[in-house]
SEFI-423289 format. One record per residue (C-alpha): x, y, z. Coordinates in steps of 0.05 Angstrom, whole numbers, plus 5000, padded with zeros to 4 digits. Layout:
BEGIN
XYZ/...
***
This chain:
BEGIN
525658965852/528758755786/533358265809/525457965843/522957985770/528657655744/528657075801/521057005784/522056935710/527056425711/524656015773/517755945716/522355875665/525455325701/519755055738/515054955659/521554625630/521954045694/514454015697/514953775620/521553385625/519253005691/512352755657/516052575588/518051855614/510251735610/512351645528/515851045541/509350805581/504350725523/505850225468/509750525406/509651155448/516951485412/512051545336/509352185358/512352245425/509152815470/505252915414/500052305434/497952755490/498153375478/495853895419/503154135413/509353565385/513853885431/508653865498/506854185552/500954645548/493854335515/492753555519/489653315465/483152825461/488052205491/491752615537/485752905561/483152255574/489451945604/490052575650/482952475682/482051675693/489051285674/494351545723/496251165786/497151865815/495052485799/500053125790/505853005747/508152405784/503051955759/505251395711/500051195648/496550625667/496450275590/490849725591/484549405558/480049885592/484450505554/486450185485/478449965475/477150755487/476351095419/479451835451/479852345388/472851955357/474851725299/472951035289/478950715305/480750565387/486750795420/489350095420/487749975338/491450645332/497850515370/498249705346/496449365411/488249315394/487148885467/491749335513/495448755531/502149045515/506649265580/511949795597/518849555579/517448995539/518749035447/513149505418/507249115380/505149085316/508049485265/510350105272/510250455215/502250415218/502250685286/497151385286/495351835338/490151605384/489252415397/488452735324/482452395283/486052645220/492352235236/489151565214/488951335140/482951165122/484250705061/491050675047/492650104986/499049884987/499449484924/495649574859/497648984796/493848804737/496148294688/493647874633/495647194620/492546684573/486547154562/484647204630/486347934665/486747704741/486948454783/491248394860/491048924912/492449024984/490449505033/495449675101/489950025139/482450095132/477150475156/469650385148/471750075085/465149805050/468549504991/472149554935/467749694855/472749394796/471649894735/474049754665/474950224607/477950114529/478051004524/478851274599/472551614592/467550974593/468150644651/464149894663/463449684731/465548864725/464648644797/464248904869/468948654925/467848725000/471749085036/474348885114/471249515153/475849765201/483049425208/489649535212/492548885191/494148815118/488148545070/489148224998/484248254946/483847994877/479048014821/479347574751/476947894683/475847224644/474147404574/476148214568/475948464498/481248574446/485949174455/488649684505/484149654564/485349934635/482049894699/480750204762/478350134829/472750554871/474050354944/466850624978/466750855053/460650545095/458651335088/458851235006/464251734998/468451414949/476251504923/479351234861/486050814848/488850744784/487750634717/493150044706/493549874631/494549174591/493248984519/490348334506/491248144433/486647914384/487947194371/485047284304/491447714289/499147704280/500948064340/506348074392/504548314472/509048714524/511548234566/509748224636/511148294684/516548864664/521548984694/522648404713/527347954754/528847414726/522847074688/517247424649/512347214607/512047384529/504647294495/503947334420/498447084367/498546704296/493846984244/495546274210/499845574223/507045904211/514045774216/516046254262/523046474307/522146924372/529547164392/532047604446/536948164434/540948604473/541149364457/547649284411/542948834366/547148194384/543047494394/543747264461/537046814462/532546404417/526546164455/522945914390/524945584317/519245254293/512845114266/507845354310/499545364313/495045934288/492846324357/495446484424/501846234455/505146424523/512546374529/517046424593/523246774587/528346654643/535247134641/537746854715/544846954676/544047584637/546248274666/540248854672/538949264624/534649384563/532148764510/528748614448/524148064439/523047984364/518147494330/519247344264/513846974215/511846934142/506447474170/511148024185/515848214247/513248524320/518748684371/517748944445/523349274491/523448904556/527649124614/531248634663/532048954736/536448534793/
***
């Protein structure tokens, strides 16, 4: 009788381990199918046992046979299918939005954007994946871009001079729902003297809202002596360097390297009262840390800049 128990175990034992292994080519029959793995069709990453919302769904109407056996018939009619209901279809979610991708052929789109068309938490529903400000020649000019979006309304640009007083400057719209990668911009054309920073609120169709930043820049008074950070920094191998003339002044802006040497004079010269922009190329310099100086009958400003290659 115990040798019957232990046959019985086993032959389960044995029979649950082939029933998984024999369906697990089905992975490689669904387009970027190795992301998750088993885990696009059932509850558990390992599978066997539950299907999840895709599985389910694959299980029922997208087999060519029923049982084990049956192959995943990947198509239009199954990426347009929204499975685990989360806005996004099967097809968005696994980079092949018209189902026109086929079994043994390169995987679509990109893969590291790939989500699980069975788990409606899987998919991102904003996800920025750059964030710049900078300010040149008085103008603050704002870039972002999104890899994935989802009932994204749009984007509200925010400015503040304390990080407690926040005006709202413009509104961008936002693409919806997309997985392709979106750029945005936004250009602050007279922002006031200072430290300022800004934000963004991206708003969901829903008007649930998240926020992404602050970034900082200082845009100088023109009215003053003054010398900006350059930007960008780091940087690799040009940056800009912004400074203002209270008055007409003979003036010298010279580069140092940490060990106080001169190793660049951009400027020796008379030069207008108000705002200049210089660019500062080091293609031949090694990285590491500088000092831009400016030097006038007004006084001395110096930044630290830091070269990256």
């Amino acid at each position: 009788m115990k040798s019957q128990v232990l046959f019985l175990t086993a032959a389960i034992i044995f029979f649950s381990i082939s029933f998984t292994v024999a369906r697990s080519f089905r992975v490689s029959e669904i387009p970027n199918g190795d992301n998750f793995s088993c885990g696009n069709c059932h509850v558990s990453p390992l599978g066997g046992g539950a299907r999840n919302a895709f599985g389910s769904i694959i299980e029922a109407q997208y087999l060519s046979a029923p049982g084990a056996a049956g192959h995943v018939q990947w198509g239009p009619a199954l990426a347009s299918l929204d499975s685990d209901g989360d806005g996004v279809s099967n097809g968005e979610e696994l980079q092949d939005p018209n189902g026109l991708w086929t079994t043994g052929n390169p995987n679509p789109g990109n893969s590291s954007l790939v989500t699980n068309p069975g788990d409606p938490e899987s998919f991102v529903p904003v996800e920025l994946s750059a964030f710049s400000v900078s300010l040149i020649n008085g103008i603050t000019t704002i870039n972002w871009s999104t890899a994935t979006e989802l009932n994204n309304f749009g984007f509200e640009i925010q400015r503040s001079s304390n990080l407690s007083d926040w005006d709202i400057l413009s509104f961008v719209k936002g693409a919806g729902t997309t997985s392709e990668r979106n750029s945005y911009n936004f250009s602050d054309p007279n922002p006031p003297a200072g430290k300022l920073f800004y934000r963004l609120r991206q708003i969901d169709l829903d008007g649930s809202y998240k926020f992404y930043g602050p970034q900082s820049v200082e845009n100088i008074n023109v009215n003053d002596f003054n010398l900006a950070q350059n930007y960008p920094n780091p940087f690799n191998p040009t940056t800009n360097i912004r400074f203002s003339l209270k008055n007409d002044s003979f003036i010298s802006l010279d580069i140092y390297n940490p060990a106080g040497e001169l190793v660049s004079t951009l400027i020796s010269g008379n030069m207008e009262a108000g705002s200049h922009n210089i660019q500062f190329e080091a293609a031949n310099m090694t990285s590491g840390i500088y000092i831009a100086r400016l030097t006038s009958g007004e006084g001395i400003r110096s930044i630290k800049m830091m070269l990256l290659k």
